[in-house]
PLY file of the C-alpha trace (Angstrom):
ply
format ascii 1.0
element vertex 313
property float x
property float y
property float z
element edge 312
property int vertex1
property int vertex2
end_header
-36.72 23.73 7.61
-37.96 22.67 4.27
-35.70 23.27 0.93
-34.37 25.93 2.85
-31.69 23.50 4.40
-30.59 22.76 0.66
-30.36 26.47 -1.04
-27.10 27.71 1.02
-25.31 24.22 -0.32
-25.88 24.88 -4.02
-26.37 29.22 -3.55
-22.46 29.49 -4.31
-23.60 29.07 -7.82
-24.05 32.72 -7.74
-21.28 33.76 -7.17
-19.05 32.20 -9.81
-19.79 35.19 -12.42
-18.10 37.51 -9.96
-14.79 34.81 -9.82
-13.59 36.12 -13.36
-15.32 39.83 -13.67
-14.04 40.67 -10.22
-10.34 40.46 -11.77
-10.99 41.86 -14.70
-12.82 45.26 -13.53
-12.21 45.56 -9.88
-8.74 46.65 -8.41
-6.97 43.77 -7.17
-6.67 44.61 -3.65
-10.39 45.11 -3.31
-11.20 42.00 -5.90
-9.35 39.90 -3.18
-11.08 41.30 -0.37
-14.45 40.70 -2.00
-13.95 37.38 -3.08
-12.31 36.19 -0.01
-15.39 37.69 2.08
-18.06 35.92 0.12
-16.20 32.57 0.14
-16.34 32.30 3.77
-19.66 32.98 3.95
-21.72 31.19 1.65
-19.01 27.95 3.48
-20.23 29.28 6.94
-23.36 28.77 5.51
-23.34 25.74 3.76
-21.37 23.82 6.88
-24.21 25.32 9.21
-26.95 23.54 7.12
-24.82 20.26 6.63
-24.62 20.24 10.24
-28.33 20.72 10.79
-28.66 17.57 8.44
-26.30 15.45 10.10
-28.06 15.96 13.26
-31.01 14.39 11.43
-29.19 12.05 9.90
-27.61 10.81 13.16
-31.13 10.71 15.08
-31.87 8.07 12.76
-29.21 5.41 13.55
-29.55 2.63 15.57
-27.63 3.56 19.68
-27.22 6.88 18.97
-26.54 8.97 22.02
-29.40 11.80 21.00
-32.26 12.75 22.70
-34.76 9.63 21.54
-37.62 12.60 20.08
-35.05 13.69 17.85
-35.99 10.66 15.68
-39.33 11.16 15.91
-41.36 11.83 12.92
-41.90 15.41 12.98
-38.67 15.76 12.84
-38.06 13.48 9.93
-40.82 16.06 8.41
-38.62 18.93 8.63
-36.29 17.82 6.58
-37.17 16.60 2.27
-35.74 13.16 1.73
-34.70 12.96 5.23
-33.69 9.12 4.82
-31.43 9.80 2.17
-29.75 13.14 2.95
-29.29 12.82 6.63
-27.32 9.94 6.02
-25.10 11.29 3.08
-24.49 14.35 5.10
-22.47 12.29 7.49
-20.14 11.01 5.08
-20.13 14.72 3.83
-19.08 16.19 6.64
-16.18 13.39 7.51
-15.37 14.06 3.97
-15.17 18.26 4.88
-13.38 17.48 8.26
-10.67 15.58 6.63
-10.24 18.14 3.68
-9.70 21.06 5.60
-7.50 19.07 8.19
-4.88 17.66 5.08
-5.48 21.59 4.08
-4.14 23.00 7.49
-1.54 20.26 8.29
-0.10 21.07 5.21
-0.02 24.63 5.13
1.48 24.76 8.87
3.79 21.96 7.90
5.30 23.94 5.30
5.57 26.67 7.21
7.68 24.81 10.29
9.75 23.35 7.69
10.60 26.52 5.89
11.21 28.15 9.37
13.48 25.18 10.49
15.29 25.72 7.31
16.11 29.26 8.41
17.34 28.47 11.41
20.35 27.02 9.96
21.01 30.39 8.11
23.76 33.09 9.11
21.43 36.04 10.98
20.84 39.05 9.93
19.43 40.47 6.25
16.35 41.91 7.78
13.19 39.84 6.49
15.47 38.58 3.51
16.42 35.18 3.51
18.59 34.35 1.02
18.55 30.17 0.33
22.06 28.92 -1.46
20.06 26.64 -4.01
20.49 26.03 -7.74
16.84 25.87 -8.65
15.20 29.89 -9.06
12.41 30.58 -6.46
11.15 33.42 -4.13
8.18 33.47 -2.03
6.98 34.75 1.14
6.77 32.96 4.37
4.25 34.27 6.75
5.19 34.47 10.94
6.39 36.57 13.37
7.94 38.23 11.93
7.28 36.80 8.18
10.44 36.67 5.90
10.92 36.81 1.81
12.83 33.51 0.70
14.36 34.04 -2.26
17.02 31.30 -3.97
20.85 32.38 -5.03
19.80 31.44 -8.36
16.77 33.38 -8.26
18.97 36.62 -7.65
21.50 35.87 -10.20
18.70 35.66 -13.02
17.67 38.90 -12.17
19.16 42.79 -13.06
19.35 44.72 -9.45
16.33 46.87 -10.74
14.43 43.82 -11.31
15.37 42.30 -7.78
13.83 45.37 -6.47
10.39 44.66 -7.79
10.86 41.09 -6.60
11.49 42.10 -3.21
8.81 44.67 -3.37
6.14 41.92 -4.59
7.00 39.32 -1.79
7.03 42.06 0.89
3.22 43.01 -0.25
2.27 39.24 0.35
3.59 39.48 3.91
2.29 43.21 4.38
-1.42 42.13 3.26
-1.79 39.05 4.96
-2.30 36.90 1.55
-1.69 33.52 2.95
-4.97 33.94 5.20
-6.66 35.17 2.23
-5.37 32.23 0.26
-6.11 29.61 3.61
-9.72 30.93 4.31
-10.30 29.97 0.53
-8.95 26.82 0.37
-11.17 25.69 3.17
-14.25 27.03 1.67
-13.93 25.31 -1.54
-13.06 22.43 0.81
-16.36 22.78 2.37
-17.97 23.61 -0.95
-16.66 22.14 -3.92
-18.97 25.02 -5.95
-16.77 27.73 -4.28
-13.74 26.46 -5.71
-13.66 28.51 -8.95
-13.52 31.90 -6.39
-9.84 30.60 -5.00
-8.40 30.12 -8.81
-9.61 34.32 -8.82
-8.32 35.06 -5.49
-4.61 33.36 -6.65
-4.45 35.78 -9.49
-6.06 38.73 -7.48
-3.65 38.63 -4.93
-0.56 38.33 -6.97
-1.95 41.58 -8.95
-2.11 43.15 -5.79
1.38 42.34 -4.83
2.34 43.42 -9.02
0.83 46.59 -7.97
2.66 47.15 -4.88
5.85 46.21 -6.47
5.08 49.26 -9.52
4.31 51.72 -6.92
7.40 50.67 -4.93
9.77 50.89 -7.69
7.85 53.85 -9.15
8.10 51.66 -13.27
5.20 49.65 -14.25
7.30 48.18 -17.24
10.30 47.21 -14.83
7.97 45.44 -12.96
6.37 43.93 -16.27
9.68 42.90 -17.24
10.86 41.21 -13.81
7.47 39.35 -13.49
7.96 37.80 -17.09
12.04 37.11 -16.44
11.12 35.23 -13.36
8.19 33.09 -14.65
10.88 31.92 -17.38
12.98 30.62 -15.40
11.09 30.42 -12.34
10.61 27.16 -10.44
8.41 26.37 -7.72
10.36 25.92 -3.99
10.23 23.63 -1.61
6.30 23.03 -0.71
5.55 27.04 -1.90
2.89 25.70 -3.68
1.01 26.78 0.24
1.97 30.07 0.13
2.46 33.48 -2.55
5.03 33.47 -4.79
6.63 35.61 -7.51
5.84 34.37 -10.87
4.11 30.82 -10.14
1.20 31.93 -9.70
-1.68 33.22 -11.62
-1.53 33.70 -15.30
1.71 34.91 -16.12
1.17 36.43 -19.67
-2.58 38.42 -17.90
-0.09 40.00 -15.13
2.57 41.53 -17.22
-0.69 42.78 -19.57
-1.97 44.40 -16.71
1.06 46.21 -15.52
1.69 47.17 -19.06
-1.53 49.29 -19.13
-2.63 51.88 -17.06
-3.28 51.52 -13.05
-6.52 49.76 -12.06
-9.05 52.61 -10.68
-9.50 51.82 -6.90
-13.40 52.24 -6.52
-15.70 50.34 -3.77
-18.03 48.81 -6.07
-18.51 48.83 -9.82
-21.11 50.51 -11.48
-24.35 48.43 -11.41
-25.21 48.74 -15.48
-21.92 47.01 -15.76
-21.11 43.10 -16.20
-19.24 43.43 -13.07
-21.77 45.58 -11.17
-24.62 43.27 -11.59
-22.05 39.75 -11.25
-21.34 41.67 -7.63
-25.09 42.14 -7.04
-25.87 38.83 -7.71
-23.24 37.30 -5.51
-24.69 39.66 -2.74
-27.77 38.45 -3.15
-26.83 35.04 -3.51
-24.67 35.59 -0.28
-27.37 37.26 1.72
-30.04 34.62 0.70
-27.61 32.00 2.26
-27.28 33.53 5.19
-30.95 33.78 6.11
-32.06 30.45 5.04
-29.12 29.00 7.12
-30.83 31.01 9.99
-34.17 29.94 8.96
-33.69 26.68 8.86
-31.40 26.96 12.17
-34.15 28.37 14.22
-36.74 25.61 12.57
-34.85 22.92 13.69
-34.15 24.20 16.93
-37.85 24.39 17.20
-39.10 20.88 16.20
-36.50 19.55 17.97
-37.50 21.77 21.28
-41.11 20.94 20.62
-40.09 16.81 20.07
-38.48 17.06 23.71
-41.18 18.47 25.35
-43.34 16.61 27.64
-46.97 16.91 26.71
0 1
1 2
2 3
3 4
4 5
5 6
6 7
7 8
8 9
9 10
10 11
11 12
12 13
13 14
14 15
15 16
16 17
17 18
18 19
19 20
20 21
21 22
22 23
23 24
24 25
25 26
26 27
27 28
28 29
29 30
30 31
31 32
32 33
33 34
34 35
35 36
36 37
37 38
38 39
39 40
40 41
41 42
42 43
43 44
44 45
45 46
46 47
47 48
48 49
49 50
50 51
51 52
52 53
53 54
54 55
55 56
56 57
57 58
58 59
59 60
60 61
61 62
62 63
63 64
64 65
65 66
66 67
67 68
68 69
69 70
70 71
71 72
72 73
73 74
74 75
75 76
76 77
77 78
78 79
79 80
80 81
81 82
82 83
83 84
84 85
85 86
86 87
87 88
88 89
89 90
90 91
91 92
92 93
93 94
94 95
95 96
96 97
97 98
98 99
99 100
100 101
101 102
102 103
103 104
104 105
105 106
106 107
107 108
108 109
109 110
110 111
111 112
112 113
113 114
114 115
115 116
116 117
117 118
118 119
119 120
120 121
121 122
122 123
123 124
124 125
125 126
126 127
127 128
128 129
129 130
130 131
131 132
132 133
133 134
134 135
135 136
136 137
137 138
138 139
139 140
140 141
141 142
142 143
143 144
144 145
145 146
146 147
147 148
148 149
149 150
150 151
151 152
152 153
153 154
154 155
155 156
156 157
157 158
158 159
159 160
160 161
161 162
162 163
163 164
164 165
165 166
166 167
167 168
168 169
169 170
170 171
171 172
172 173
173 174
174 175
175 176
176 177
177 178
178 179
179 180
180 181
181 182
182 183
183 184
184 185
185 186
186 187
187 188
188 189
189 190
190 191
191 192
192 193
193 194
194 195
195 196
196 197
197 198
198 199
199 200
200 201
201 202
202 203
203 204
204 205
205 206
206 207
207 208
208 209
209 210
210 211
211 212
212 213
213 214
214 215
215 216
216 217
217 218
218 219
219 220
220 221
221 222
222 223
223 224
224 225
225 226
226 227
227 228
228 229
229 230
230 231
231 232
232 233
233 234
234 235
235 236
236 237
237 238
238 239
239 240
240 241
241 242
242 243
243 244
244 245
245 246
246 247
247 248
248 249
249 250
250 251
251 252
252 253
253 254
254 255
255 256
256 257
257 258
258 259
259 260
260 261
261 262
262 263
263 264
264 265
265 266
266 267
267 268
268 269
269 270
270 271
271 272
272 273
273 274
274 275
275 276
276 277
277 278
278 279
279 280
280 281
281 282
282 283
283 284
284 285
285 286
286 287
287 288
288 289
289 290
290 291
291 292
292 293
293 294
294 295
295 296
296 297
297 298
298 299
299 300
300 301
301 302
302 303
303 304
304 305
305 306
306 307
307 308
308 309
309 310
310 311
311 312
């Protein structure tokens, strides 16, 4: 395996230039896609290669239940600073496994709640639930089918045009699946600490893409500019939202109603390459695709020395 067990854990590097850029110069549907996509990838990769040291790491302690060639040298070979890093990859990945388990327990917890909640509602309204509650929130509550919970006081903050563009917004969450945009990322950066910057740029490229539903929708970019800035004024966040999109607490507030002020992002595929953008994309391609294949290099190598350890001469 070599170093090549170590490149897809710090590779993610490469893609932090395309965190901010992508926002800036990409639309945001497609910035979301993009980031989302190269998030779960360089994790895939980097949990493959933890794993491969763990196995290492676990051949080397006293009773283990592995194959006793496992420990043998040639295998200890494979790996640079096998003594140390086998080892700290255990307590790595028992560090991962209980990040991304508080990360799904709480997501799905909030969800049950917030769907228990509705239950004691009058029926009807569609996929608008409307919560009797003093404090001003709205966000949208994926399931089958996924609903828009918006607060009384919410509503009465708003004009009717505005509530439009509200309603429009949290209906885009639900329509584009955000919330597994917004999961997927969480548990990369919880496999990856690096890849956390790309889920700070996915919050605020998803709630652009919902700002951009919500001004084709209502058919008035600076309605929509207006309701966004109303409702982060006064906005509050709900009960647990913080797990899933909202209206105006996410993202940078002041950068959204800028946006929809000006004119509408173009929707291209991929930048030009002699542009900041174009070449942070290339590099996080590269940096994605090198990942990959040394997590399949050093895949296959292991399998090999461990094959060839096991073997009866």
């Amino acid at each position: 395996m070599g170093v090549f067990v170590y490149l897809p854990l710090v590779l993610p590097l490469t893609a932090l230039p395309i965190a901010r850029l992508a926002e800036q110069h990409l639309h945001p549907r497609r910035a979301a896609r993009l980031l989302t996509t190269v998030a779960v990838i360089l994790a895939s990769c980097s949990l493959v290669c933890l794993g491969l040291l763990v196995v290492v790491g676990t051949a080397q302690l006293p009773g283990n239940p592995l194959p006793d060639g496992w420990s043998d040298d040639e295998v200890r070979e494979a790996v640079p600073h096998d003594a140390f890093a086998g080892k700290a990859s255990i307590l790595a990945l028992v560090a991962v496994t209980m990040a991304c388990g508080f990360t799904v327990h709480r997501h799905y917890r909030f969800r049950a709640r917030a769907h228990r909640a509705l239950a004691g509602l009058p029926g009807g309204g569609g996929d608008l639930a409307v919560l009797p509650d003093d404090v001003p929130y709205a966000y949208a509550l994926p399931g089958s089918p996924g609903r828009v919970m918006v607060s009384t006081a919410m509503l009465a903050s708003l004009e009717p045009a505005e509530r439009r563009a509200l309603l429009a917004h949290e209906r885009a969450h639900l329509a584009g699946r955000h919330h597994r945009l917004l999961l997927a990322t969480r548990l990369a950066g919880c496999v990856n600490p690096l890849l956390r910057p790309l889920q700070a740029a996915l919050v605020y490229s998803t709630e652009r893409w919902a700002d951009e539903e919500a001004a084709r929708v209502t058919g008035d970019r600076r309605l929509t500019a207006r309701a966004v800035g109303r409702a982060a004024l006064i906005s509050r966040p709900g009960p647990g939202a913080t797990a899933v999109p909202g209206f105006a607490t996410a993202g940078p507030v002041p950068r959204r109603v800028a946006a929809l002020l000006g004119p509408v992002p173009p929707d291209r595929g991929w930048p030009p390459a002699l542009t900041p953008a174009g070449a942070a994309a290339f590099v996080a391609a590269a940096g994605t695709t090198v990942s990959a294949l040394s997590a399949l290099n050093a895949a296959v190598a292991l399998f090999l020395v461990l094959q060839a350890a096991t073997t009866p001469l």
